[in-house]
ROBA-590772 format. One line per field, with one value per residue: x, y, z of N, C-alpha, C, O in turn; residue in one letter. Coordinates in Angstrom, 3 decimals. Layout:
npx = c(X | ...);
npy = c(Y | ...);
npz = c(Z | ...);
capx = c(X | ...);
capy = c(Y | ...);
capz = c(Z | ...);
cpx = c(X | ...);
cpy = c(Y | ...);
cpz = c(Z | ...);
opx = c(X | ...);
opy = c(Y | ...);
opz = c(Z | ...);
aa = c(a | ...);
***
This chain:
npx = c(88.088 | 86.036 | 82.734 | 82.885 | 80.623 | 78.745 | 75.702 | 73.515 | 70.324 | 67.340 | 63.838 | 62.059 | 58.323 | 56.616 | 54.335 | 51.231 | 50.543 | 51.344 | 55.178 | 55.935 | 58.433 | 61.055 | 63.481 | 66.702 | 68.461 | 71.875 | 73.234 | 71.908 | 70.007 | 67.259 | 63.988 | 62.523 | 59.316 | 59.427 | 59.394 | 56.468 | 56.458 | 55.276 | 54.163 | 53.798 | 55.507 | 57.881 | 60.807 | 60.596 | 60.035 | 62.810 | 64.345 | 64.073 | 63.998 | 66.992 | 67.666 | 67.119 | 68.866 | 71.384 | 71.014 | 71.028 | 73.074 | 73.032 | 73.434 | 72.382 | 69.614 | 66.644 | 64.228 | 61.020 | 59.475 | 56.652 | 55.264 | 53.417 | 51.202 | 51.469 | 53.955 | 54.825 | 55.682 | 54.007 | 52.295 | 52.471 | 54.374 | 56.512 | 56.723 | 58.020 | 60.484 | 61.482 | 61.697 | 63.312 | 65.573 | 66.209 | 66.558 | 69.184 | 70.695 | 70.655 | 71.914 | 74.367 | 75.043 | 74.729 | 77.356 | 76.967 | 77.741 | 78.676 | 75.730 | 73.695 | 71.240 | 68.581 | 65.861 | 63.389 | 61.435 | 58.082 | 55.623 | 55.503 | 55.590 | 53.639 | 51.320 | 51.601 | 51.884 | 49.318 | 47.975 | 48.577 | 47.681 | 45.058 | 44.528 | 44.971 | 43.295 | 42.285 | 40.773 | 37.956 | 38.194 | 36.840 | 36.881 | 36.562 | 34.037 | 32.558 | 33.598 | 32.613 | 29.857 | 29.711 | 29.848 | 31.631 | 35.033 | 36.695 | 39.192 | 40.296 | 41.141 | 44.874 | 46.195 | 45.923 | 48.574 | 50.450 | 50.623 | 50.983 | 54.172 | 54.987 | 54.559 | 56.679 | 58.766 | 58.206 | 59.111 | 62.219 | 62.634 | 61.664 | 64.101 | 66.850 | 66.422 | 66.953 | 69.649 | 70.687 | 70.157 | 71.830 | 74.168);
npy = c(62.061 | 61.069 | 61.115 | 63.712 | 66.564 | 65.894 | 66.113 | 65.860 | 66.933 | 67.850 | 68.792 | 70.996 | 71.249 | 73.535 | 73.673 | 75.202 | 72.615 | 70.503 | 69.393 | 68.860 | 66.448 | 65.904 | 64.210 | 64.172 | 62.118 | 61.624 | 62.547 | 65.037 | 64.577 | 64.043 | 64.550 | 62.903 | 62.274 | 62.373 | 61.591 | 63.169 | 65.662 | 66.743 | 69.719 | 71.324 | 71.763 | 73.815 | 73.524 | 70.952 | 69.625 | 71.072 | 69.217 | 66.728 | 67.512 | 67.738 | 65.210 | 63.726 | 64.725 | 64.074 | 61.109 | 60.948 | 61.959 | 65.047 | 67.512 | 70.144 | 72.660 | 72.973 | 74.743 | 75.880 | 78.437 | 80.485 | 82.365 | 85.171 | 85.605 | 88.091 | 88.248 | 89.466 | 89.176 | 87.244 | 86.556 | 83.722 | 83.413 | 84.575 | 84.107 | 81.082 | 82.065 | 83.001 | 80.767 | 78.978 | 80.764 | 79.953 | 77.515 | 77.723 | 78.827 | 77.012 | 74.883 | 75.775 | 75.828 | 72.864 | 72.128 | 71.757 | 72.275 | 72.724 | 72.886 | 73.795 | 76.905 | 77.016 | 78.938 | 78.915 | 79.728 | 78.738 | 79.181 | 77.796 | 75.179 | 74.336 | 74.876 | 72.803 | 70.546 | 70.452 | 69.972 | 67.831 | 66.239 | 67.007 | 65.494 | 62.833 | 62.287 | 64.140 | 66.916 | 68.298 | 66.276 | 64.659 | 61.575 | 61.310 | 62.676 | 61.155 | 58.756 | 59.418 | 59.418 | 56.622 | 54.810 | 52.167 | 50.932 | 53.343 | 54.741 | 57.029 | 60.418 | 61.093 | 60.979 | 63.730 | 64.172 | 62.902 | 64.888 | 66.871 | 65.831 | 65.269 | 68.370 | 68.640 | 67.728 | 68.600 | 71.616 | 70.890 | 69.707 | 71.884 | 73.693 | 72.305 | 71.668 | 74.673 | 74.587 | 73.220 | 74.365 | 76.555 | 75.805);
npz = c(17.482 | 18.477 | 20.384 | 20.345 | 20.754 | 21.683 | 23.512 | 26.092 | 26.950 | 28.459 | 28.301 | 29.541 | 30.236 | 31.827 | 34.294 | 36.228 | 37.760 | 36.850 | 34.991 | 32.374 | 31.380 | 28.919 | 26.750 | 24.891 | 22.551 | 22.979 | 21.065 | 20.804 | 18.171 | 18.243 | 20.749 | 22.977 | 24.642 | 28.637 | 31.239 | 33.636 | 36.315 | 39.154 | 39.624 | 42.164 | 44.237 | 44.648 | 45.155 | 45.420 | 42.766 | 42.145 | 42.727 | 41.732 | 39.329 | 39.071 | 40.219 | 37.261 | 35.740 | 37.045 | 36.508 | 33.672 | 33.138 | 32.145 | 30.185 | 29.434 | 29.624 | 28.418 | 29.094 | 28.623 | 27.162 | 28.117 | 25.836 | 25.390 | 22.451 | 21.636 | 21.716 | 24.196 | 27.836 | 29.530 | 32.920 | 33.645 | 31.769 | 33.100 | 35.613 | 35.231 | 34.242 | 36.457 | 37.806 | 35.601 | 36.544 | 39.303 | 39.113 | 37.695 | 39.566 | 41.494 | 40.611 | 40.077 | 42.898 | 43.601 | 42.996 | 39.501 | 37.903 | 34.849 | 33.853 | 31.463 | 31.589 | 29.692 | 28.219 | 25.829 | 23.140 | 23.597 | 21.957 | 19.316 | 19.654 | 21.527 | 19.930 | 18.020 | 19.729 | 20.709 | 18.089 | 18.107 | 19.877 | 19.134 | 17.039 | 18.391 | 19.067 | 21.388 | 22.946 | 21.301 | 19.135 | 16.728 | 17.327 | 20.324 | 21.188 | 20.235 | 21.844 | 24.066 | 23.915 | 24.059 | 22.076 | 20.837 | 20.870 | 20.374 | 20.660 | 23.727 | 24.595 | 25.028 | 28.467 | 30.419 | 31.192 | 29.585 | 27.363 | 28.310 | 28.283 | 26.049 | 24.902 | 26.193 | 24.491 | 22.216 | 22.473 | 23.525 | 21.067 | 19.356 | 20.119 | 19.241 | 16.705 | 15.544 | 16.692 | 15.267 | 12.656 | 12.595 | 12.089);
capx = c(86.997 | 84.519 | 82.071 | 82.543 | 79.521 | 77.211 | 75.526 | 72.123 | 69.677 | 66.590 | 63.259 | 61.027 | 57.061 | 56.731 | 52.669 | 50.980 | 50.245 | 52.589 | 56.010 | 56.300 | 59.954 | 61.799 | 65.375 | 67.617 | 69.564 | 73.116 | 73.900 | 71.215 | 69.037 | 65.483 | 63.610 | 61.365 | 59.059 | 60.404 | 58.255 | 55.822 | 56.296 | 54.269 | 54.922 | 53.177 | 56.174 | 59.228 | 61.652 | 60.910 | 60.342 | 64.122 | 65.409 | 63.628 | 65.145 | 67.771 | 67.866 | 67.007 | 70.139 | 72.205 | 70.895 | 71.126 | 74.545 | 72.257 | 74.739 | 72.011 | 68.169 | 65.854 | 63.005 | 59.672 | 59.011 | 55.364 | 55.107 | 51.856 | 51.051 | 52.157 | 55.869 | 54.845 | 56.092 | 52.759 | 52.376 | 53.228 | 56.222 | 57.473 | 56.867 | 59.280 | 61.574 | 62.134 | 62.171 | 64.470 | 66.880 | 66.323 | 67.488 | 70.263 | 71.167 | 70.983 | 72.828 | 75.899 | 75.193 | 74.804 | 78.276 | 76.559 | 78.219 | 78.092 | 74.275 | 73.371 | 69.600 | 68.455 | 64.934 | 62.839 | 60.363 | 57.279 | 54.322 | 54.898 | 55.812 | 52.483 | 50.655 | 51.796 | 51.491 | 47.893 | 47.480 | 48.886 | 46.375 | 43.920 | 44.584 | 45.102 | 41.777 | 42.212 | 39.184 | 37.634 | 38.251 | 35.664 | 37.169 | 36.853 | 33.290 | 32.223 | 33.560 | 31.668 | 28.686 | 29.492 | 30.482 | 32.555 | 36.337 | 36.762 | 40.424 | 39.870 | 42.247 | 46.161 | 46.109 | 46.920 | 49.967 | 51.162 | 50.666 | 52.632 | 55.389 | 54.311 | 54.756 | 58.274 | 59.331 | 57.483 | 60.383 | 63.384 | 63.023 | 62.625 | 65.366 | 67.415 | 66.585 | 67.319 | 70.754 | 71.395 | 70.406 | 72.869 | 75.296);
capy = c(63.004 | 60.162 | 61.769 | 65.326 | 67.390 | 64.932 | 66.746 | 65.427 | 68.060 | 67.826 | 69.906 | 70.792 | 72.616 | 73.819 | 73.973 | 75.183 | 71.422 | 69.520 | 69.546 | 67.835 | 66.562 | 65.216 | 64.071 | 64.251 | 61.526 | 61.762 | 63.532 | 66.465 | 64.908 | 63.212 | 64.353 | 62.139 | 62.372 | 61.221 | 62.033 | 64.027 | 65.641 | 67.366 | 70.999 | 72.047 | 72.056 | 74.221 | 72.614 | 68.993 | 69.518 | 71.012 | 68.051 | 65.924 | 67.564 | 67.203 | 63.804 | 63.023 | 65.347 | 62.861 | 59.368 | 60.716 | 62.637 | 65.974 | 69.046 | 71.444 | 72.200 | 73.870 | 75.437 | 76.358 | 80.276 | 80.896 | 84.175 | 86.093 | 85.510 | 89.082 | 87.947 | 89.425 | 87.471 | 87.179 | 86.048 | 82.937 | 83.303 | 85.765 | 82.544 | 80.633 | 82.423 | 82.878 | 79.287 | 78.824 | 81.421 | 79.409 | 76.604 | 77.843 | 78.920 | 75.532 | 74.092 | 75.914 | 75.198 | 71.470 | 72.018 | 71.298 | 73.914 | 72.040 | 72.492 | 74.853 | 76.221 | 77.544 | 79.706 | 78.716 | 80.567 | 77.493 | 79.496 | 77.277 | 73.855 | 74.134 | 74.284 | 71.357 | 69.475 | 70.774 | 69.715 | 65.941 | 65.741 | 66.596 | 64.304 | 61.397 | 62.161 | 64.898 | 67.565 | 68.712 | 65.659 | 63.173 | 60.361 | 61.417 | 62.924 | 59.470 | 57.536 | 60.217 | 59.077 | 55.359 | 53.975 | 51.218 | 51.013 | 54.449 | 55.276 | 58.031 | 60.802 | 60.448 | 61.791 | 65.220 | 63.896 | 62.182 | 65.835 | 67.814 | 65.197 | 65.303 | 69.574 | 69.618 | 67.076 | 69.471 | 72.455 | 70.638 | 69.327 | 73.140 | 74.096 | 71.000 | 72.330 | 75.776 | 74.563 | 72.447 | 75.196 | 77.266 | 75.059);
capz = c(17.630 | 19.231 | 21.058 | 20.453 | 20.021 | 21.780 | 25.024 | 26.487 | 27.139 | 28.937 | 27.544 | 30.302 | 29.926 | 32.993 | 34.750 | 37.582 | 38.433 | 36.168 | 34.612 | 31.384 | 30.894 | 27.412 | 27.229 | 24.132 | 23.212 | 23.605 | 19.912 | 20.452 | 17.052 | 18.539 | 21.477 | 23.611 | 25.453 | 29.041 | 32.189 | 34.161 | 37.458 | 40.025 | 39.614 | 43.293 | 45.513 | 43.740 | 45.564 | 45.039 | 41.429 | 41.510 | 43.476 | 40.938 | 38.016 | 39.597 | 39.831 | 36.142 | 35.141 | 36.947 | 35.955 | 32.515 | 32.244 | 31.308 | 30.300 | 29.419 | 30.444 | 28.143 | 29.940 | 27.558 | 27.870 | 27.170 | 25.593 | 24.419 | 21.134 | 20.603 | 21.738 | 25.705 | 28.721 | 30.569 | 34.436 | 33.711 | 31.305 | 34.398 | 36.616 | 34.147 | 33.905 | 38.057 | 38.077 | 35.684 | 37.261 | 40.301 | 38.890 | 37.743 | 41.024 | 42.651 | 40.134 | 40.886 | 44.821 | 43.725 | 41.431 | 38.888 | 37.292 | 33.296 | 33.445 | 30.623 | 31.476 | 28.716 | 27.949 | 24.858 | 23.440 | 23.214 | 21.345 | 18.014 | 20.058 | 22.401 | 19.132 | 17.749 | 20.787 | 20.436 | 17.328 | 17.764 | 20.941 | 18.896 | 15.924 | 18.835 | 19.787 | 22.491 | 22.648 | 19.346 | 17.817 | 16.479 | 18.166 | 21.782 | 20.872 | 20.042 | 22.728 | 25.257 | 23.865 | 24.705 | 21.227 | 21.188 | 19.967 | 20.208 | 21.732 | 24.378 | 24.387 | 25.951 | 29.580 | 30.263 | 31.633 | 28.209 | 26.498 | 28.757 | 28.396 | 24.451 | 24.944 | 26.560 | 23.639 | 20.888 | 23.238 | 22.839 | 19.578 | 18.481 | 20.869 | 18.523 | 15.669 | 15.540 | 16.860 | 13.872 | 11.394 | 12.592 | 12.019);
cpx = c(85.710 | 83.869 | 81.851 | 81.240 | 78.135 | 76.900 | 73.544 | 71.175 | 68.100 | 65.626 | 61.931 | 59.572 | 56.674 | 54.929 | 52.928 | 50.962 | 51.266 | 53.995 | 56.268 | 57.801 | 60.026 | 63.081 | 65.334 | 68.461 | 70.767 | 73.715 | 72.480 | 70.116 | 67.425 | 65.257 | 62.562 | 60.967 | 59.409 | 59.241 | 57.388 | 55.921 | 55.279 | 54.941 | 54.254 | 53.922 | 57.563 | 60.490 | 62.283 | 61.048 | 61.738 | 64.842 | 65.057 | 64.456 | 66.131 | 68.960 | 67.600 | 68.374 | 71.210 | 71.849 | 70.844 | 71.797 | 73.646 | 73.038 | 73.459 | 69.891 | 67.650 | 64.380 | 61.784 | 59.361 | 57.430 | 54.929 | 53.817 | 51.742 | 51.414 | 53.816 | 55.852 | 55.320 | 54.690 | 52.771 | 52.748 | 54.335 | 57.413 | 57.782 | 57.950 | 60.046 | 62.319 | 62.685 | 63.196 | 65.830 | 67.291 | 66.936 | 68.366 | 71.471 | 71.292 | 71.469 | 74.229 | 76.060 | 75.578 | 76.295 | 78.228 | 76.579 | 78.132 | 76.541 | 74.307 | 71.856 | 69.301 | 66.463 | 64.492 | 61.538 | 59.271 | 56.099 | 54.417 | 55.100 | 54.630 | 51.389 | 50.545 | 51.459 | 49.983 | 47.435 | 47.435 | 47.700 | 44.591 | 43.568 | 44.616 | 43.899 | 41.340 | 40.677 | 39.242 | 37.545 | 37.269 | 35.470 | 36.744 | 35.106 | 32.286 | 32.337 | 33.110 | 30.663 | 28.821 | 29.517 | 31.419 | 33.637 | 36.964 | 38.382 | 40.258 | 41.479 | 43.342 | 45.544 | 46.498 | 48.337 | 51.344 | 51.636 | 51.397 | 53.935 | 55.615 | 54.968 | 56.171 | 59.188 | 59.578 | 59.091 | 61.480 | 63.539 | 62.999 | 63.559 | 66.782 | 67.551 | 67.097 | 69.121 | 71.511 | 71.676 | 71.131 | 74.005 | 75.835);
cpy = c(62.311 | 61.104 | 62.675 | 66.110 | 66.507 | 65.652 | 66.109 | 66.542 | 67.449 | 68.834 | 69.956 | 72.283 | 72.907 | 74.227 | 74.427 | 73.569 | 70.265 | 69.718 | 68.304 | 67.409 | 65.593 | 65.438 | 64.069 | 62.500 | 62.210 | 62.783 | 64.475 | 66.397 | 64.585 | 63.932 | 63.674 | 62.656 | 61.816 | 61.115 | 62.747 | 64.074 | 66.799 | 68.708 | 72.171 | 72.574 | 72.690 | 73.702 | 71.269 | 68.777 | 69.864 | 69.673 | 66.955 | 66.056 | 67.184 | 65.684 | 62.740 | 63.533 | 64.592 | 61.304 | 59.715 | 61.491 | 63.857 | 67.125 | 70.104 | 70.918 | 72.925 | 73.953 | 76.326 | 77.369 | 80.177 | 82.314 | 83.894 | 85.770 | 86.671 | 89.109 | 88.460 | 88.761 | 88.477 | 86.886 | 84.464 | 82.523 | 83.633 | 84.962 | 81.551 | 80.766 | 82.746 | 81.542 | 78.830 | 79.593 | 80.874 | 77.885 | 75.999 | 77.663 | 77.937 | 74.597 | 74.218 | 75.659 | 73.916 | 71.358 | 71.161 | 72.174 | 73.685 | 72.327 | 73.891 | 74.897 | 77.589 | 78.147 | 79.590 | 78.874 | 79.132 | 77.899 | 78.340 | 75.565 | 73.520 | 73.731 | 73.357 | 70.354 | 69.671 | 69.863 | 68.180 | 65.432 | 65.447 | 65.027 | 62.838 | 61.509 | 62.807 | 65.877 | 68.070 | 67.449 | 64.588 | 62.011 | 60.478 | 61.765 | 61.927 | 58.566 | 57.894 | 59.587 | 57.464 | 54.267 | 53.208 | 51.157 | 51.902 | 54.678 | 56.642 | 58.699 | 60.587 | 61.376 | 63.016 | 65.238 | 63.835 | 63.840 | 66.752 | 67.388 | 65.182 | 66.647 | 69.788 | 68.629 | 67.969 | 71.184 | 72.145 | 70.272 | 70.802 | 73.655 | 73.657 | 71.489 | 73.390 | 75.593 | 74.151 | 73.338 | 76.772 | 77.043 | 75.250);
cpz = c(18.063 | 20.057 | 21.294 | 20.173 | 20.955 | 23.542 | 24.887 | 26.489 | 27.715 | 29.004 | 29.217 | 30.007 | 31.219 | 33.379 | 35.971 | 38.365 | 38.569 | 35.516 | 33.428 | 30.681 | 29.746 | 27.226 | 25.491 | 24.285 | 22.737 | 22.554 | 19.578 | 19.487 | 18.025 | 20.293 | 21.764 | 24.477 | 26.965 | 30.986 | 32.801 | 35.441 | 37.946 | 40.195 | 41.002 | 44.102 | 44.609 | 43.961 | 45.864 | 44.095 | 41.298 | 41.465 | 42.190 | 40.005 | 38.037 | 39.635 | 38.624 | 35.835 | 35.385 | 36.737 | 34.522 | 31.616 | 31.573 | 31.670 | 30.028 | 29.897 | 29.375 | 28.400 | 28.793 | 27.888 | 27.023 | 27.164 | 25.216 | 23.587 | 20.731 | 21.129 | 23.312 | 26.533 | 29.511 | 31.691 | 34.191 | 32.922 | 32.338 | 35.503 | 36.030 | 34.312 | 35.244 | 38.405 | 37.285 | 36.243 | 38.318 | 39.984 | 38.439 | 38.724 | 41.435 | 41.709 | 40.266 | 41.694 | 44.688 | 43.126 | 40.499 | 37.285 | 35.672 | 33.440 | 32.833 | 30.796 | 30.687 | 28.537 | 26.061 | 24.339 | 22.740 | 22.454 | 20.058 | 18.582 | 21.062 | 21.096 | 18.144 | 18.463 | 21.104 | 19.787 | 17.586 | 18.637 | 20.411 | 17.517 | 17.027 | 19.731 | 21.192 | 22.586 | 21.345 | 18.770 | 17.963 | 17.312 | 19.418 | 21.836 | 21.126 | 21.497 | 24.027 | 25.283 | 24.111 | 23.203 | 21.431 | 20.202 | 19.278 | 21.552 | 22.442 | 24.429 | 25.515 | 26.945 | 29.485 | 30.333 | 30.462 | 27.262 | 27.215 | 28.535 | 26.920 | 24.486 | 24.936 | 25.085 | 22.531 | 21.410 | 22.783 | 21.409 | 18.805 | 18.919 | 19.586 | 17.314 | 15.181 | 16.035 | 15.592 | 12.250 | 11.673 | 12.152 | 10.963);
opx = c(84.587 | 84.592 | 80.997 | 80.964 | 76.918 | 77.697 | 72.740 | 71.551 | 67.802 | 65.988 | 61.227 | 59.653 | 56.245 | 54.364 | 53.936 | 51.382 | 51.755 | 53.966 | 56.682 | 58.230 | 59.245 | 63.724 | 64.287 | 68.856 | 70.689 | 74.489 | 72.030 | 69.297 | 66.691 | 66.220 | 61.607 | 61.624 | 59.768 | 58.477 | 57.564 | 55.657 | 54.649 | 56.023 | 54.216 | 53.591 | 58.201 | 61.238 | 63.338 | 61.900 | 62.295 | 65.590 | 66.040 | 65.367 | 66.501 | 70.103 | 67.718 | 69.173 | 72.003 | 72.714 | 70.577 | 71.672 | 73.482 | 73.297 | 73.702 | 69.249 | 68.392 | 63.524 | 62.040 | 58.879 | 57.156 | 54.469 | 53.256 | 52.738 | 51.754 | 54.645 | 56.798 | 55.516 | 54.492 | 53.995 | 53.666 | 55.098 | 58.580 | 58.791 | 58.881 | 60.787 | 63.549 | 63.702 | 64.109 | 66.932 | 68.474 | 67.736 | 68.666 | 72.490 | 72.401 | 71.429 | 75.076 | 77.154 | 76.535 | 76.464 | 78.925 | 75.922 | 77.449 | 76.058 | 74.756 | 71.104 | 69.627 | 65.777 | 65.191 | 60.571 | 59.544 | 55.374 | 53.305 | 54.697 | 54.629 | 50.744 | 49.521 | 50.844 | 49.505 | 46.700 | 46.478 | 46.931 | 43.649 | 42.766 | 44.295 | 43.644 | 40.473 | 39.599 | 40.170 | 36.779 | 36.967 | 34.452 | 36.422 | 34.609 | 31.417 | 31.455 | 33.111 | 30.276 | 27.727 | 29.227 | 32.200 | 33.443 | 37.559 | 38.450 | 40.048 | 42.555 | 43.077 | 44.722 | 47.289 | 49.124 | 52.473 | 52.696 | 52.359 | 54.858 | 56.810 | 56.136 | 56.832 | 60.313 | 60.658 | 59.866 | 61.969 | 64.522 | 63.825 | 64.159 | 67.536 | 68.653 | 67.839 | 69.857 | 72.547 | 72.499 | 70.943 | 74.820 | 76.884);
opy = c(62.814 | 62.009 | 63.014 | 66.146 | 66.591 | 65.657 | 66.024 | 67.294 | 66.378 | 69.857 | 69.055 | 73.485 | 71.847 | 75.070 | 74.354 | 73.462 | 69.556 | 70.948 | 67.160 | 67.935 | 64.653 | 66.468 | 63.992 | 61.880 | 63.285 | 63.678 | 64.637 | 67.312 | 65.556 | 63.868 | 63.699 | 63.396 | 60.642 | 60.228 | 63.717 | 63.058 | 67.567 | 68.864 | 73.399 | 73.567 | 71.894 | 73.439 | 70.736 | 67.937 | 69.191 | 69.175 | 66.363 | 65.292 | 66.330 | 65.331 | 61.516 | 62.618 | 64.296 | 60.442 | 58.709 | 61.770 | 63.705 | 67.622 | 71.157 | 69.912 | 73.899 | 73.230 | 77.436 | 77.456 | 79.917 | 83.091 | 82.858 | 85.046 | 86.727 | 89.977 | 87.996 | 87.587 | 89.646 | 86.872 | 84.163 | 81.592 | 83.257 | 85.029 | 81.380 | 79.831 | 82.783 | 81.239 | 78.260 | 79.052 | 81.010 | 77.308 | 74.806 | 76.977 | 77.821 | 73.414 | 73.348 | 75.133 | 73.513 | 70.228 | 70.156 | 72.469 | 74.543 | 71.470 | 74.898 | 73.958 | 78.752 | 77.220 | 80.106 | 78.326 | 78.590 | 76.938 | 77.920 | 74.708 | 72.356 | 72.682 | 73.139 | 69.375 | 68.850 | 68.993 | 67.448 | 64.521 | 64.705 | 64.113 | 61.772 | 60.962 | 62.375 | 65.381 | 68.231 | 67.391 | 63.878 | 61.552 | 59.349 | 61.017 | 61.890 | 57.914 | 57.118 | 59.090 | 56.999 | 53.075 | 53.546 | 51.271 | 51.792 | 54.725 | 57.547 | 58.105 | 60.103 | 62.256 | 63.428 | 66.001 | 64.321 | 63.960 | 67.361 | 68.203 | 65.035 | 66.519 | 70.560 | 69.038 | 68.166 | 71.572 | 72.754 | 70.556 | 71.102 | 74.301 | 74.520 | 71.744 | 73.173 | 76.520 | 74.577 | 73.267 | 77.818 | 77.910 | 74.666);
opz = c(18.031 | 20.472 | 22.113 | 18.973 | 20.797 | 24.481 | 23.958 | 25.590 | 27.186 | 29.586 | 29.673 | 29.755 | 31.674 | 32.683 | 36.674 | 39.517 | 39.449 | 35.474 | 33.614 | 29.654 | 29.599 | 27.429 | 24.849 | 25.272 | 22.142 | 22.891 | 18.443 | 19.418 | 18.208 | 21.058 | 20.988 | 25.209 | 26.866 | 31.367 | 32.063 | 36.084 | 37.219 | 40.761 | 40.925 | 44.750 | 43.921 | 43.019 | 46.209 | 43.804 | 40.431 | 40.624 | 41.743 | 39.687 | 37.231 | 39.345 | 38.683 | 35.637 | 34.491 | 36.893 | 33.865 | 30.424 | 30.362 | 32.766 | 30.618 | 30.199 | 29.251 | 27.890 | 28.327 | 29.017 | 25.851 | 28.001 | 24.858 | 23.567 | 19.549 | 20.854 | 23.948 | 26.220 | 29.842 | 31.822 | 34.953 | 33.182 | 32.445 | 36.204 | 36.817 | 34.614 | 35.271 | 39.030 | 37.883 | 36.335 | 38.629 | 40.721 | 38.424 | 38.803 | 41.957 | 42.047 | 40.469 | 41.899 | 45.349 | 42.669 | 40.363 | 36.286 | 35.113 | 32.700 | 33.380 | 30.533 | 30.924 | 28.967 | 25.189 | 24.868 | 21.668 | 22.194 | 19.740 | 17.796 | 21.463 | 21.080 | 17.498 | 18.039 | 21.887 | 20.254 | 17.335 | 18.329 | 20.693 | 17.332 | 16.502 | 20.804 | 21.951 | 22.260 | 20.552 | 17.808 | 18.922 | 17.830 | 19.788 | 22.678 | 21.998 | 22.056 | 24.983 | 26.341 | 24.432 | 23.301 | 22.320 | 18.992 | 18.206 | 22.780 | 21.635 | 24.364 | 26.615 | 26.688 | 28.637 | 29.774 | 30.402 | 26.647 | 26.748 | 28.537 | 26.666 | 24.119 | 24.241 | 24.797 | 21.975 | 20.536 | 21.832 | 20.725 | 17.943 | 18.060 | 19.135 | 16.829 | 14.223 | 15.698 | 15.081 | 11.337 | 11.051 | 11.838 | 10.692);
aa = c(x | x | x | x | x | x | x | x | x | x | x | x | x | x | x | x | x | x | x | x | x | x | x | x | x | x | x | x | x | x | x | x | x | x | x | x | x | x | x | x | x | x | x | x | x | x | x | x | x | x | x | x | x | x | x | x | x | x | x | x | x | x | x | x | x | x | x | x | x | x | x | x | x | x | x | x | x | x | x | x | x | x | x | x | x | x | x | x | x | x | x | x | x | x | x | x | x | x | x | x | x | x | x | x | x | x | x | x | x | x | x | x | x | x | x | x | x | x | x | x | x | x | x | x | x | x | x | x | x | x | x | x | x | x | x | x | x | x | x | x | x | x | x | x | x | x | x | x | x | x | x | x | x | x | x | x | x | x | x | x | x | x | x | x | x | x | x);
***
């Protein structure tokens, strides 16, 4: 029974600008954060995905839905959710037919990845405040980049979870 149960997964937060991706490892527990791509051209970002799914054996995708706060899909959940249908679609074209892409609702994993930004000194917080004003030895907050890639982590890991307590 080696290796049963173990599938990769790949968490992506999906922007107008950026795409924050986070891989799984191999037995579904820990997500990382893993890179950031350029979410301008829809068709390079697939090819991209694309090409993480195969350098890292990835059976499923879960895609961050950002609902309303009253559970709505808004204009850009509705954007989401085309894109992932779309890249569904070109995963079967690619036969890539194992790729599970999956829809996850991100309202309580954005505000976490909020929160950590702000605790690592993102806006609001003291730290960043400080090192505006030109104090010294003041860590300035992670890039935006780091926190989208931070976001789609905060995605799969509740994706991860919710699998496990089914179990």
């Amino acid at each position: 029974m080696e290796g049963e149960g173990e599938m990769r997964s790949l968490g992506l937060d999906i922007g107008d600008k950026r795409t924050g991706v986070a891989i799984s490892d191999p037995q579904g527990i820990l997500a990382t954060p893993l890179t950031v791509l350029a979410s301008t051209n829809e068709d390079a970002l697939i090819n991209e995905i694309f090409k993480l799914v195969e350098q890292y054996k990835v059976e499923r995708i879960v895609v961050g839905l950002p609902r309303l706060l009253n559970g709505e899909l808004g204009k850009q959940a509705i954007k989401v959710t085309a894109f992932a249908d779309k890249l569904s679609w070109h995963a079967k074209q690619s036969k890539l037919n194992q790729l599970d892409v999956q829809l996850w609702d991100e309202r309580l994993s954005t505000k976490a990845a909020e929160r950590l930004k702000t605790e690592a000194g993102g806006k609001g917080s003291k730290l960043r405040s400080r090192a505006k004003k030109g104090a010294k030895h003041y860590r300035l907050s992670p890039p935006k980049a780091e926190v989208d890639a931070m976001a789609a982590a905060f995605i799969l890991e509740g994706f991860l979870d919710s699998l496990r307590n089914k179990e």
